[in-house]
N, C-alpha and C positions, 0 to 999 in steps of 0.2 A: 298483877302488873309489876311489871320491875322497870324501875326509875335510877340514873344516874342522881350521884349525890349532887350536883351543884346544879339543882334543879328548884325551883320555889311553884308552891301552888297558888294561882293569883287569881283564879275562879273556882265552884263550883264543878266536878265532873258531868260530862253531859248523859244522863244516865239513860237516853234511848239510843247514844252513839254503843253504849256500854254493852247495850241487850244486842244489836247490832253485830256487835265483835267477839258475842257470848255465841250466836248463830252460825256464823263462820269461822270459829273457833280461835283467830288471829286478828289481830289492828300490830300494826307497824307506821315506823314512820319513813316516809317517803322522802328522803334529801337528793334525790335523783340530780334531781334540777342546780341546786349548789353543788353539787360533786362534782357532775360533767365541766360545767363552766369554769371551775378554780384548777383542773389537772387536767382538762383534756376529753373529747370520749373515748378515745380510743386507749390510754391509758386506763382508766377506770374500767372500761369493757374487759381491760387482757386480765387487769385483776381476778374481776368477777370469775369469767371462764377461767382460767387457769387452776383458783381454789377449788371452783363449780365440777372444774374436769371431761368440760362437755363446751359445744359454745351455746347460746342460748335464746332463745325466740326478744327474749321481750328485756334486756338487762334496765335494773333497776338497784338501786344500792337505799337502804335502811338506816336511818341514824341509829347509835345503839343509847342514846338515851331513853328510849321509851319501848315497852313490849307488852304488848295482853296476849295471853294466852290461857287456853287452854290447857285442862290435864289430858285430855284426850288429843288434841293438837300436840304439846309437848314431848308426846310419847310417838308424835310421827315428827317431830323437829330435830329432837335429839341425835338417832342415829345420822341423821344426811350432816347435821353439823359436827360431829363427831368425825366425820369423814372427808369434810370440807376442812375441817383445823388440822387433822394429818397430813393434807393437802398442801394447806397454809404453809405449815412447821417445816415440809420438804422443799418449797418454792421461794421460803420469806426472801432469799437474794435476788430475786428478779422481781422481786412487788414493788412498786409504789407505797403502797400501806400497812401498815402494821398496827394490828390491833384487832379488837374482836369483832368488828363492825365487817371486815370484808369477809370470812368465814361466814358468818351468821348471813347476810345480805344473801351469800353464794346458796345457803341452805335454803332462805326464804323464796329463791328464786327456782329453784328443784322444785322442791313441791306446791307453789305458783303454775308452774308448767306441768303439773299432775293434776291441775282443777284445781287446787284450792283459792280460793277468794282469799287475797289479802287486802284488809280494809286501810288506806289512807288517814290515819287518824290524823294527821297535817292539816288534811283539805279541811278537814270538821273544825280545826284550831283547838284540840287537845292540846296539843301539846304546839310549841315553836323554839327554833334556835335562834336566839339571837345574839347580834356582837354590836358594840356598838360601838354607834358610826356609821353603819350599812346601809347600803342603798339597796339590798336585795326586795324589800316590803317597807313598807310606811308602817312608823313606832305603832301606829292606832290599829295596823294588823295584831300585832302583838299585846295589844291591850285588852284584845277578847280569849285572849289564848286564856283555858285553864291552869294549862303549865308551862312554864318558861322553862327553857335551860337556857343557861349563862356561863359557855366554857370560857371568854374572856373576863367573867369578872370574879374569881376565884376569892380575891379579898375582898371584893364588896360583900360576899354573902360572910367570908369568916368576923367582917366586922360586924355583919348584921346578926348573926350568932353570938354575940357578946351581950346583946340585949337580955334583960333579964324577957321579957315577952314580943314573939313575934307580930311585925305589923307590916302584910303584903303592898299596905298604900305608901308607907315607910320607902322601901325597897322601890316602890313603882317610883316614886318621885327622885330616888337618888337614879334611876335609870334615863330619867326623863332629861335630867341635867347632864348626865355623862353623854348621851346621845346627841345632845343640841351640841354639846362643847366640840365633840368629834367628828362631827358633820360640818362645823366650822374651823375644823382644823385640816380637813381630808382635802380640800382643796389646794392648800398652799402642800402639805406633804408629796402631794400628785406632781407638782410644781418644782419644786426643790429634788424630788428624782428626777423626772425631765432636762433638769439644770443638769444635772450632774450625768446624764449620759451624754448631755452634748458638751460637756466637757471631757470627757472620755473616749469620744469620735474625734477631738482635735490631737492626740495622740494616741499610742501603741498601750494598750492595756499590760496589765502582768500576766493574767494569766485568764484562760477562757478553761472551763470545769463541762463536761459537756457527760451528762450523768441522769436518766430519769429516774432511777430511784429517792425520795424526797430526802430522806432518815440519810443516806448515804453521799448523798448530795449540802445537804446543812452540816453536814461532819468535817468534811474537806473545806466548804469554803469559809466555814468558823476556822479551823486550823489554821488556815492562809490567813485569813483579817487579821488573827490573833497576832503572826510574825508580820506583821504592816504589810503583808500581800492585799495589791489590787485584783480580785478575781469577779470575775461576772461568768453568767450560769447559762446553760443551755441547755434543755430538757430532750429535745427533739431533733432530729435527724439536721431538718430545714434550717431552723433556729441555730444549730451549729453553723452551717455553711453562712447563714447573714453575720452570724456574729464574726464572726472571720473575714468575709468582708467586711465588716464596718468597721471593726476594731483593731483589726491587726495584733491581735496578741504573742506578746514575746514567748508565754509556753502554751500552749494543749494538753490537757488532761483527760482523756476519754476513756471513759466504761463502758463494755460491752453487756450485753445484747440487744437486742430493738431498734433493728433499723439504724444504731451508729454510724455513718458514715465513714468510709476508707480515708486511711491518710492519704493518697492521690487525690479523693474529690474534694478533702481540704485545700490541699496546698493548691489544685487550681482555684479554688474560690478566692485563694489570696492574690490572685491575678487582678479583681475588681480593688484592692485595699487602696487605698490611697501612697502609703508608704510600705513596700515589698520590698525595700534594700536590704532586709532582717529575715532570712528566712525560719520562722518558729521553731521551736523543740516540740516531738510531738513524742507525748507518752501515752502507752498504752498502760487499762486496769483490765486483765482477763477474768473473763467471767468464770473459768476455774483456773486451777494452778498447773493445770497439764497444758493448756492452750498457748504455743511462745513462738505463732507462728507468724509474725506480726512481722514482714520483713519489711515493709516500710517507713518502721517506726524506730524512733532514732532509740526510744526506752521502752522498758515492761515492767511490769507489778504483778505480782500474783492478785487476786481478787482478795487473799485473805492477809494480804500485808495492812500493816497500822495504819489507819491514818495521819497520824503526827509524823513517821515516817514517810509517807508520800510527801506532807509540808515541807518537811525538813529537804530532802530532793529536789522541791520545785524551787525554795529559798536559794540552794546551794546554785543552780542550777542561773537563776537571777542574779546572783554574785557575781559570778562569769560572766 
């Protein structure tokens, strides 16, 4: 078994899910379900196949906190993951994700599609991700789980490691209280954004970021916030064109590849804006540095330029 560290064990292993998983050689965990819904399916799918290298019957994505394996399993595991991280290492600029969960997922999914049984140890409640606050499962799902992960509470467990002896009822009860407090706070949070995009529909935004890589996407509009740029984000093709209608932003930032939208089918969607006396700055980011063939775009980037120096561009750019 290999476990993430900021993991706590809060039951018992279920030791005939164990023989189970000892039979079929594999148990993984199944986050299928929270992947698609927080990024998209169709993002998550391009992942998968792209590292995968193939497209795929049945795509499923694996949390990487938890894995049983076998040694006979591991010795048909290794090479396809080996091949899928090469995979990975050549593509990371057009992923979504980064990390070892989408490589490993891409592997678990090859040899899924070669017969092998991979067992769900999710559904069994081996294991659970929780954050909290969530409304994905009711706390009392998680109270039968054997093992928690807690990638949101990083310091709860480094204080709970301060204890001279561990006490999982300890931990459950400080979980119990962060989860009521966050649940009663998720409401107004929900609220107070809502406020704040309809104040940002009563005029022209700074700047629209229109980028589905996540990692590449939090880089530019941390940049921006950082210089007091207003930027709001756009993942998807569609999602660009509303945000443009609705917002009317003084500049466009776009990243290629995936369905990006033309600057033509921007600049008509600015037809619906409310205010179009301002017609945008639209810059292009190429998805390589030989690509400059962007004639309807008023700027370019190489794909591999800075990002502080994109900031700095779009600030300069706001000046004027």
């Amino acid at each position: 078994m290999m476990l993430d560290t900021d993991m706590f064990a809060n039951r018992p292993l279920n030791a005939d899910l164990l023989q189970r998983c000892a039979r079929t050689g594999v148990g993984a965990f199944d986050i299928s379900d929270q992947e698609f819904s927080a990024y998209g399916n169709a993002r998550v799918i391009f992942d998968l196949e792209t590292v995968a290298g193939r497209p795929l019957l049945n795509p499923r994505w694996f949390g990487g906190e938890l894995l049983l394996a076998s040694a006979a399993f591991i010795e048909e595991l290794v090479p396809h993951a080996r091949e899928c991280f090469h995979r990975y290492v050549g593509t990371m600029q057009q992923l979504n994700h980064h990390g070892d969960e989408v490589f490993m997922s891409a592997a678990l999914n090859l040899l899924g599609e070669q017969g092998h049984q991979v067992i769900d140890v999710g559904a069994y409640r081996l294991v659970g991700r929780h954050w909290s606050g969530n409304t994905h499962r009711d706390l009392r799902w998680f109270r039968g789980c054997a093992l928690l992960h807690l990638p949101g509470c990083k310091e709860l467990l480094e204080r709970q490691a301060r204890h001279d002896t561990f006490s999982a009822a300890r931990l459950w009860h400080v979980l119990v209280v962060m989860h009521s407090v966050n649940r009663l706070v998720w409401p107004l949070r929900q609220w107070v954004r809502a406020r704040r995009r309809a104040r940002s529909r009563d005029g022209r935004v700074d700047v629209l970021v229109v980028e589905c890589n996540a990692n590449r996407l939090a880089s530019l509009c941390d940049a921006l916030k950082s210089r007091g740029v207003g930027a709001v984000h756009a993942t998807t093709g569609d999602d660009a064109l509303d945000a443009s209608r609705e917002l009317c932003p003084q500049v466009i930032v776009v990243s290629s590849p995936l369905g990006v939208p033309g600057a033509a089918d921007m600049l008509d969607a600015l037809h619906g804006c409310a205010d179009v006396s301002h017609r945008p700055i639209m810059m292009a980011r190429s998805v390589d540095d030989t690509r400059v063939e962007w004639t309807r775009w008023d700027g370019w980037f190489p794909r591999s330029t800075d990002t502080d120096e994109v900031a700095w561009v779009v600030v300069g750019i706001l000046g004027k």
